[in-house]
N, C-alpha and C positions, 0 to 999 in steps of 0.2 A: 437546853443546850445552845440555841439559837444567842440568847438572852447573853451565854456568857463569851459568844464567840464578837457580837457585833457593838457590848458595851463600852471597850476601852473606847470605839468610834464612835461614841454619841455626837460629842462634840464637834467632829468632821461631821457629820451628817450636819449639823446645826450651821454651819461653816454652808456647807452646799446649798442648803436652803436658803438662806442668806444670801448668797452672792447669786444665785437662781434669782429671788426676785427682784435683787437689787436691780440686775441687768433687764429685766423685764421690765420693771418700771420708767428705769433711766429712758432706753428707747421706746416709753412711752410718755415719757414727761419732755426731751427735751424738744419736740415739736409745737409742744405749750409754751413753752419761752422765746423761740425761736420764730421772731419775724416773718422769716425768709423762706417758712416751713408751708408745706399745702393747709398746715392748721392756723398759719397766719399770727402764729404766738398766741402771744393770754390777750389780745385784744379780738383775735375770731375765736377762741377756746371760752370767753367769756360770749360771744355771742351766740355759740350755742346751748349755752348756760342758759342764758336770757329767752333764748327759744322754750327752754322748759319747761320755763318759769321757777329759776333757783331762783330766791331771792338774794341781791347784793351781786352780782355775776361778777362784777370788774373782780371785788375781793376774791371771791371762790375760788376764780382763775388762778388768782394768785398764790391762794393759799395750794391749791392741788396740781400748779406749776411746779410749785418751793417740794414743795409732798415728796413729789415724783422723781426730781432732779438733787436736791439737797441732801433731800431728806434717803434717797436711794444710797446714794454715796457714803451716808453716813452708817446706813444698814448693813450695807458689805462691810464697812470697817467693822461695827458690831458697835456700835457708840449712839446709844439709847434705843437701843432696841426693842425694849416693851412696850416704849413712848410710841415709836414710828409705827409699831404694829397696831398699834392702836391705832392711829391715824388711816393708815393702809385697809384696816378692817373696815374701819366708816364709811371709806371713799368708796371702797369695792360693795359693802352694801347699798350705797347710795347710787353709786353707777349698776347694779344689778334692775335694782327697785324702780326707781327714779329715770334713768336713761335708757335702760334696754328694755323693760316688762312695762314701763309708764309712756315714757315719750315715743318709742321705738317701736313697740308692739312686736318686741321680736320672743319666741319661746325661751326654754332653756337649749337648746340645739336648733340654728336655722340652717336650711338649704341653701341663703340667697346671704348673706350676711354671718356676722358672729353671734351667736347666742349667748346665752349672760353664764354659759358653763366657764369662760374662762374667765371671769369675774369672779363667781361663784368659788373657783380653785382658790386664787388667790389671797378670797377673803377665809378660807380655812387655814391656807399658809400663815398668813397673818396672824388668824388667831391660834396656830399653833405657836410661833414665836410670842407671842403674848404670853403666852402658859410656861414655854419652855425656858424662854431667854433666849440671847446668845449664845451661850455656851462659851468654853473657857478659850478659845483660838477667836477673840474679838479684846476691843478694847471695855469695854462694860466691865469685866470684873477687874481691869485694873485700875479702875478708880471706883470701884465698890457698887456699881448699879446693878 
């Protein structure tokens, strides 16, 4: 019953999730680009790269400044969405693995900081849009992606 009350709304749902992370990511990317930002742009966002030990930092930055900012904007529109969640998924495992459980030593839920649960969220979002697509209220299916 459930099934046939909430299907016409797939697509809003897809729509919500969508513009859900877009906005999450945006205001997390655009203090990577942003100079003037307490993260100092992609020139401190790369220096904590380099504290890692990512190799290539300067690029990395760049590439998960562009991710976060560009590539966010492009997710709420709905215009390569499979592509972006794919992108989104790697970062969010990577920053799980790599920055909060590797560099950080922090759990899945900390007391004193953020735990990699909200990482963790977002790379399932991710890979639900991977799976799902955008759904039909995006531009992806009108140039057939």
């Amino acid at each position: 019953m459930l099934e046939n009350l909430f299907m016409p709304y797939r697509d809003l749902g897809l729509l919500i999730l969508r513009l859900a992370m877009g906005i999450i990511f945006l205001v997390h990317g655009w203090p990577k680009l942003n100079p003037n930002s307490p993260m100092k742009g992609t020139a401190g966002f790369a220096g904590f790269l380099k504290q890692m030990g990512v190799p290539l930092p300067g690029f990395f930055a760049w590439v998960v400044a562009l991710l976060e900012t560009v590539g966010a904007a492009l997710l709420i529109l709905g215009l390569g969405t499979r592509i972006l969640a794919l992108g989104f998924a790697i970062e969010m495992l990577v920053a799980a693995l790599v920055a909060k459980r590797g560099f950080m030593k922090v759990p899945f839920m900390a007391q004193q900081t953020t735990g990699w649960e909200f990482d963790f969220a977002l790379l399932a979002a991710s890979l639900a849009l991977l799976f799902l697509g955008a759904g039909s209220i995006a531009v992806d299916p009108l140039i057939g992606l």
